[in-house]
FIROTI-481601 format. One record per residue (C-alpha): residue number from 1; x, y, z. Coordinates in nm, 3 decimals. Example, Ala and Ser with C-alpha at 12.3 -4.5 7.8 and 13.67 -1.06 7.14 Angstrom:
BEGIN
<r num="1" x="1.230" y="-0.450" z="0.780"/>
<r num="2" x="1.367" y="-0.106" z="0.714"/>
REM end
This chain:
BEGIN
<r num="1" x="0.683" y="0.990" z="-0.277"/>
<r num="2" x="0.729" y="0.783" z="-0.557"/>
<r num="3" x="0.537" y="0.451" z="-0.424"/>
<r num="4" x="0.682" y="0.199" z="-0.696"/>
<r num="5" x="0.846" y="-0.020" z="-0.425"/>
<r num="6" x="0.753" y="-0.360" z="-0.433"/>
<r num="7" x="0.941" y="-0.721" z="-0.287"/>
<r num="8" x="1.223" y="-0.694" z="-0.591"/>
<r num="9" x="1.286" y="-0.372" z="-0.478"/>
<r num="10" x="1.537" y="-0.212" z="-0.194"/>
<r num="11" x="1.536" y="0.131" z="-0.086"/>
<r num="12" x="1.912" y="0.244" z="0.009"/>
<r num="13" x="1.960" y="0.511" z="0.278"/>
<r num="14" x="2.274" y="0.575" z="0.278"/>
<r num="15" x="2.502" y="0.740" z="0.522"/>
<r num="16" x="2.241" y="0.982" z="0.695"/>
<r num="17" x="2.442" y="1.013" z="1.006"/>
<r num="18" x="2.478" y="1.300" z="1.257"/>
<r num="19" x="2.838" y="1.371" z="1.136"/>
<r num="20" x="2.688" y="1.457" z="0.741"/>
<r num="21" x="2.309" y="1.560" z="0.895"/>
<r num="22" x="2.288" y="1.736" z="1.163"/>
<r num="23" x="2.439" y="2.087" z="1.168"/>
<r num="24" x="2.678" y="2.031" z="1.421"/>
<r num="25" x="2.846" y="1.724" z="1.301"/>
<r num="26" x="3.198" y="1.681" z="1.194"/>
<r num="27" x="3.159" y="1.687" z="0.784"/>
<r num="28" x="2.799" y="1.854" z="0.797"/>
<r num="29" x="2.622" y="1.851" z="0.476"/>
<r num="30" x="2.400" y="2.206" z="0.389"/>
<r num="31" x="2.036" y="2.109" z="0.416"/>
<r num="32" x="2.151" y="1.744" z="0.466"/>
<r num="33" x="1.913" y="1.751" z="0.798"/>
<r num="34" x="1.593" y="1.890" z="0.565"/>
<r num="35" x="1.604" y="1.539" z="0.396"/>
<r num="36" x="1.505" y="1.374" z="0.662"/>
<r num="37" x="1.125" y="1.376" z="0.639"/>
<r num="38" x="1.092" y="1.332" z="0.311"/>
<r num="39" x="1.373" y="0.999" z="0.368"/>
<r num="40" x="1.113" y="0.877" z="0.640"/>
<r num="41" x="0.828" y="0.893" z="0.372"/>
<r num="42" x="1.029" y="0.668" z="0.155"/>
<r num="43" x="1.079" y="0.438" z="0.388"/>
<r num="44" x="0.755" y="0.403" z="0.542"/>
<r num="45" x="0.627" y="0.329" z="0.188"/>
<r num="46" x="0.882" y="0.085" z="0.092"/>
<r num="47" x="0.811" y="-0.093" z="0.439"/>
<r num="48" x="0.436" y="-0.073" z="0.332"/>
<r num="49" x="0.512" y="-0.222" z="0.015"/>
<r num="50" x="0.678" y="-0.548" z="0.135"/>
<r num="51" x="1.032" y="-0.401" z="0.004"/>
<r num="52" x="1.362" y="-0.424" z="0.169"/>
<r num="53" x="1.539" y="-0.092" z="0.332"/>
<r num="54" x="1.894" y="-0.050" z="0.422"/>
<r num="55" x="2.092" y="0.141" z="0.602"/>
<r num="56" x="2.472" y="0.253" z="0.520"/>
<r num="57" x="2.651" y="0.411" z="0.733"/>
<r num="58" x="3.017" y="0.506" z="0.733"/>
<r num="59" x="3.194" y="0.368" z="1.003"/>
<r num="60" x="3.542" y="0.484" z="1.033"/>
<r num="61" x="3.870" y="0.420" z="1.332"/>
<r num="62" x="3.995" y="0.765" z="1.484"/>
<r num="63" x="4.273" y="0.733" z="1.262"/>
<r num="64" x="4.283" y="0.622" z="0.870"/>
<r num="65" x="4.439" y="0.788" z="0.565"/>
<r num="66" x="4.064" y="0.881" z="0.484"/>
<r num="67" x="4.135" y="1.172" z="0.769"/>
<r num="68" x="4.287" y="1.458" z="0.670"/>
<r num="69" x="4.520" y="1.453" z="0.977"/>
<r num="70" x="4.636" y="1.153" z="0.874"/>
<r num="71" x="4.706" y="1.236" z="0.508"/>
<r num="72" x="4.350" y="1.188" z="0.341"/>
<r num="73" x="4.143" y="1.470" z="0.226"/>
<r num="74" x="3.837" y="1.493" z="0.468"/>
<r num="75" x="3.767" y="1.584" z="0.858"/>
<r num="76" x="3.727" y="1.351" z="1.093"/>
<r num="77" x="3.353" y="1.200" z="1.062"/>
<r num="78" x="3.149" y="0.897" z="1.166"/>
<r num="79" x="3.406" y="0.706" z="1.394"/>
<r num="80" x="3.236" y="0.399" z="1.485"/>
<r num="81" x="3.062" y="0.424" z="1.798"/>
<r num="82" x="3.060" y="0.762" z="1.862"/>
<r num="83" x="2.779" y="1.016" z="1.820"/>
<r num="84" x="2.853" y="1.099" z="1.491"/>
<r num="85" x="2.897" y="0.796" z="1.340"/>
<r num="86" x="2.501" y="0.739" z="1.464"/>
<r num="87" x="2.210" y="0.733" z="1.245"/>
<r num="88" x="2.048" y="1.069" z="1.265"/>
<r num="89" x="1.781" y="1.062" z="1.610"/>
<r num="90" x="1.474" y="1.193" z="1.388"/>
<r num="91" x="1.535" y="0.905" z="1.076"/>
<r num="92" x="1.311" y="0.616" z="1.071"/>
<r num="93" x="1.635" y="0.416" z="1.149"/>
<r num="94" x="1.466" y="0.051" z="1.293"/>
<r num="95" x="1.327" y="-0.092" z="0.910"/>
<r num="96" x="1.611" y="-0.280" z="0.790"/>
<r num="97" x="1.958" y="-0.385" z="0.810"/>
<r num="98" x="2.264" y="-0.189" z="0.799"/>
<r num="99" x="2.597" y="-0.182" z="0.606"/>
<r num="100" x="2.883" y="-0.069" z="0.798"/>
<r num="101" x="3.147" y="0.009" z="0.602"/>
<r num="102" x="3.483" y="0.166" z="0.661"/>
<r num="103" x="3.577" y="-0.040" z="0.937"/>
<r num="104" x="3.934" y="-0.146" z="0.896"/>
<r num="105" x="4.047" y="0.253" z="0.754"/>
<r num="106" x="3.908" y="0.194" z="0.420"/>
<r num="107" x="3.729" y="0.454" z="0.210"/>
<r num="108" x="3.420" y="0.379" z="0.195"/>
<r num="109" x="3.194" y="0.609" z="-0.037"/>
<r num="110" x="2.995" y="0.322" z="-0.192"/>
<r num="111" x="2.772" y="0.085" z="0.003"/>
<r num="112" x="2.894" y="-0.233" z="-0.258"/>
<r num="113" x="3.253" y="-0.144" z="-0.204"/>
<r num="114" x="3.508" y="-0.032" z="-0.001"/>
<r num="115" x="3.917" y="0.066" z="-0.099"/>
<r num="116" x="4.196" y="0.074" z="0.080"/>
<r num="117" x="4.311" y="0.430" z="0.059"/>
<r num="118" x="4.714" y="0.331" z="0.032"/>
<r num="119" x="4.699" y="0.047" z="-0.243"/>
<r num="120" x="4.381" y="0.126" z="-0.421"/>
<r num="121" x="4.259" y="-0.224" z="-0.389"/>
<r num="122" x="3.877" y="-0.274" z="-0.348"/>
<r num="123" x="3.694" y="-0.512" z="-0.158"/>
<r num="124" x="3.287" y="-0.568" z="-0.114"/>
<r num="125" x="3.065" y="-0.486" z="0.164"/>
<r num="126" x="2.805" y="-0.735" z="0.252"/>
<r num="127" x="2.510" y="-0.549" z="0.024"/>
<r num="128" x="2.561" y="-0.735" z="-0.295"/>
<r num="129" x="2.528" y="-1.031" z="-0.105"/>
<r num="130" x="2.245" y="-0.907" z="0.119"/>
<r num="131" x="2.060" y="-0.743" z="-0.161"/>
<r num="132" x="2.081" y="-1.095" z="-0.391"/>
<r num="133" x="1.974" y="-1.333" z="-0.106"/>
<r num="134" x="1.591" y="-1.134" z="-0.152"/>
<r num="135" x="1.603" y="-1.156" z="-0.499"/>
<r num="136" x="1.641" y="-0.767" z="-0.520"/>
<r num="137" x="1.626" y="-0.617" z="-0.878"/>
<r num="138" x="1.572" y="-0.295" z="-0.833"/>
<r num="139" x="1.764" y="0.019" z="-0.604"/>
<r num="140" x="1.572" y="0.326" z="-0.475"/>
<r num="141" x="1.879" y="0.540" z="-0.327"/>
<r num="142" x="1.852" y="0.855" z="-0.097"/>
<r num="143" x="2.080" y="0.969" z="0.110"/>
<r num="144" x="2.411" y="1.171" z="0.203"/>
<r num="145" x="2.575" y="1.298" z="0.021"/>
<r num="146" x="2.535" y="1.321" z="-0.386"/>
<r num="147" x="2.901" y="1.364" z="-0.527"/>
<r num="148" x="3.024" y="1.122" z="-0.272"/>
<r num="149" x="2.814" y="0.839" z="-0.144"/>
<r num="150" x="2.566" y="0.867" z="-0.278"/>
<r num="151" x="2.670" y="0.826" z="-0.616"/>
<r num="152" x="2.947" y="0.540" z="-0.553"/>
<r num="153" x="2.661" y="0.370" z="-0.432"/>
<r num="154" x="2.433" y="0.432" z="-0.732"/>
<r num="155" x="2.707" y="0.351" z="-0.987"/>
<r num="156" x="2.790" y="0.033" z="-0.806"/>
<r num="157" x="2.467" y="-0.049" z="-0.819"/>
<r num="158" x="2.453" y="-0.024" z="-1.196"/>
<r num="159" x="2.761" y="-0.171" z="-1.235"/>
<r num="160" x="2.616" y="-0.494" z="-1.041"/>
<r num="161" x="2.299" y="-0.572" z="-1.223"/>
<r num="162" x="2.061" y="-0.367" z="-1.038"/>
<r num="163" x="1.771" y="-0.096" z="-1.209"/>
<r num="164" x="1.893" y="0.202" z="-0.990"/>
<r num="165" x="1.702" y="0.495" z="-0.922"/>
<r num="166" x="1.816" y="0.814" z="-0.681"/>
<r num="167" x="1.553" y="1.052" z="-0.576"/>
<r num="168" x="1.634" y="1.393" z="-0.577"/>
<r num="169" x="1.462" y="1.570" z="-0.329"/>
<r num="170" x="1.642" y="1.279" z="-0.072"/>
<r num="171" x="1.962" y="1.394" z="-0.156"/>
<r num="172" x="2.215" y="1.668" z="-0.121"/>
<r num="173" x="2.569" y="1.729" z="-0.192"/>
<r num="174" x="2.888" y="1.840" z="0.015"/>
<r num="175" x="3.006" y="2.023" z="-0.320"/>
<r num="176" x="3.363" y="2.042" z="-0.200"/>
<r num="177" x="3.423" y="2.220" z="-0.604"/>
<r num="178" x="3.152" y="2.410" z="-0.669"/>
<r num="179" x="2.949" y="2.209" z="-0.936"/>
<r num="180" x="3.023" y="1.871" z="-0.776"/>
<r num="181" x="2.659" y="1.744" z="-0.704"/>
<r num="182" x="2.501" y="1.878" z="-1.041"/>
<r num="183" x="2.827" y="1.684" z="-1.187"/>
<r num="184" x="2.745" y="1.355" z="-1.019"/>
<r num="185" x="2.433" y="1.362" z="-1.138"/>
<r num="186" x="2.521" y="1.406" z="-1.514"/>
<r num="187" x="2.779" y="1.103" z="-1.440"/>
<r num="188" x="2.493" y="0.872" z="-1.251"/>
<r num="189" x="2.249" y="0.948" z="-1.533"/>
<r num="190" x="2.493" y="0.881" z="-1.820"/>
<r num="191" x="2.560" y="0.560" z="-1.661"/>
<r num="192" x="2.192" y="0.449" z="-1.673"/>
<r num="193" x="2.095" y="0.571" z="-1.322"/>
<r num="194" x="1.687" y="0.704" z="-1.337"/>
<r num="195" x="1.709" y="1.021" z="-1.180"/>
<r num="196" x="1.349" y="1.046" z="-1.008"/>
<r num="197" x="1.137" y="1.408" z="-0.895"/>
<r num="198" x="1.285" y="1.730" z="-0.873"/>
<r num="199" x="1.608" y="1.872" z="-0.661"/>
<r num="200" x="1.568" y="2.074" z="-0.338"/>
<r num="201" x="1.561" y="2.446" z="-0.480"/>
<r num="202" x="1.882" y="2.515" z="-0.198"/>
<r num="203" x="2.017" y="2.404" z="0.097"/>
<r num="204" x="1.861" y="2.401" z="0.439"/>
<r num="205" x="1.838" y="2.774" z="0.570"/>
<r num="206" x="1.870" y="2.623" z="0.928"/>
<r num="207" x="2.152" y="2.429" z="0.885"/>
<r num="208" x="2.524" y="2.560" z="1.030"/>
<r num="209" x="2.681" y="2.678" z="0.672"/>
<r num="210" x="2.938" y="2.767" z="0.938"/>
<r num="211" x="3.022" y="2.472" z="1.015"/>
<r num="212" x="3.003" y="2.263" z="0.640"/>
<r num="213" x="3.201" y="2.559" z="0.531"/>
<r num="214" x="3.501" y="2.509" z="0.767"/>
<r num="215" x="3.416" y="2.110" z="0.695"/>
<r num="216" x="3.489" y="2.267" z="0.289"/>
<r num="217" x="3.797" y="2.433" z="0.402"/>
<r num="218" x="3.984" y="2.124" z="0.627"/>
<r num="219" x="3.925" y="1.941" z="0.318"/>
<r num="220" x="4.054" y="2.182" z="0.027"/>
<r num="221" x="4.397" y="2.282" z="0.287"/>
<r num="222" x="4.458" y="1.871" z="0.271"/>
<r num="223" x="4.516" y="1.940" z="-0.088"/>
<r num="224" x="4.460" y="1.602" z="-0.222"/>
<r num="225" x="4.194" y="1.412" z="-0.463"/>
<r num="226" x="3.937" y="1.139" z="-0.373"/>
REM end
């Protein structure tokens, strides 16, 4: 725990659905389900504290350019209303709002902003907005997954105003390249990101490597870059 929430500050959860947590979902993440105590800790304390929590989650149609099948880079994940697109069963997922994002096809890594995957062009998500109507200063982030979400989210965040923070035992990476999550965190922390505790020592031994690895594999065959 890190206990400095207060009112100024939010707590961001993003995107710890059953698609990137749980073993068996569509784009698992490797130890992405261990994170999930240690997320419910955070948020109890924030709630404690009188600080807002938020939810992302990605939120995608069964067919976008995000999708590998239709000429993106990824597996299909999180379609909206489907199991996978839920927030995992064993999060504390009832404190706060959440920010859908993803919607219309877009790519939505970052919980400020979303971009269409065919012209580039960016648009926000409600969470600026949100975030500013409570006077929020400060970002605690956590979530799925670190070279991906997790940071667009925290560089957005920096980019907008905010004192961001990303705890690092909350967090894991889909590594896609090997490298990727220790890289996004060199790029979050040169940007001004606090980079709070210490990282999970490896991934999850229970979760289905099988599965993230195959995830890994659909992704690299698409041959194409975020």
């Amino acid at each position: 725990m890190h206990g400095a929430y207060d009112p100024a500050t939010a707590l961001l959860v993003v995107d710890v659905q059953n698609d990137f947590a749980d073993p068996a979902g569509g784009l698992a993440v490797r130890g992405g389900e261990a994170i999930v105590p240690y997320v419910n800790g955070e948020i109890a304390a924030a709630t404690e504290a009188g600080a807002l929590v938020v939810y992302t989650q990605d939120w995608h149609p069964a067919s976008t350019p995000h999708f590998a099948k239709d000429g993106g880079i990824w597996p299909v994940h999180c379609v909206g209303g489907t199991w996978g697109a839920e927030l995992h069963p064993a999060l504390s997922g009832d404190a706060g709002p959440a920010v859908r994002k993803g919607a219309n096809g877009e790519d939505g890594y970052s919980g400020f902003t979303m971009r269409d995957p065919t012209t580039g062009t960016t648009m926000p998500t409600e969470l600026d907005g949100l975030l500013r109507a409570r006077g929020i200063r400060r970002v605690v982030v956590c979530g799925l997954a670190t070279d991906y979400c997790v940071k667009a989210t925290a560089l957005d965040a920096v980019a907008d105003g905010y004192a961001t923070e990303v705890l690092l035992a909350g967090i894991r990476a889909v590594d896609l390249a090997p490298g990727d999550g220790e890289r996004a965190l060199l790029e979050m922390a040169e940007a001004g990101v606090a980079l709070l505790g210490e990282a999970a020592e490896g991934p999850d031994e229970g979760a289905d490597e099988a599965t993230a690895g195959a995830a890994d594999a659909d992704a690299l065959d698409a041959g194409s870059d975020e």
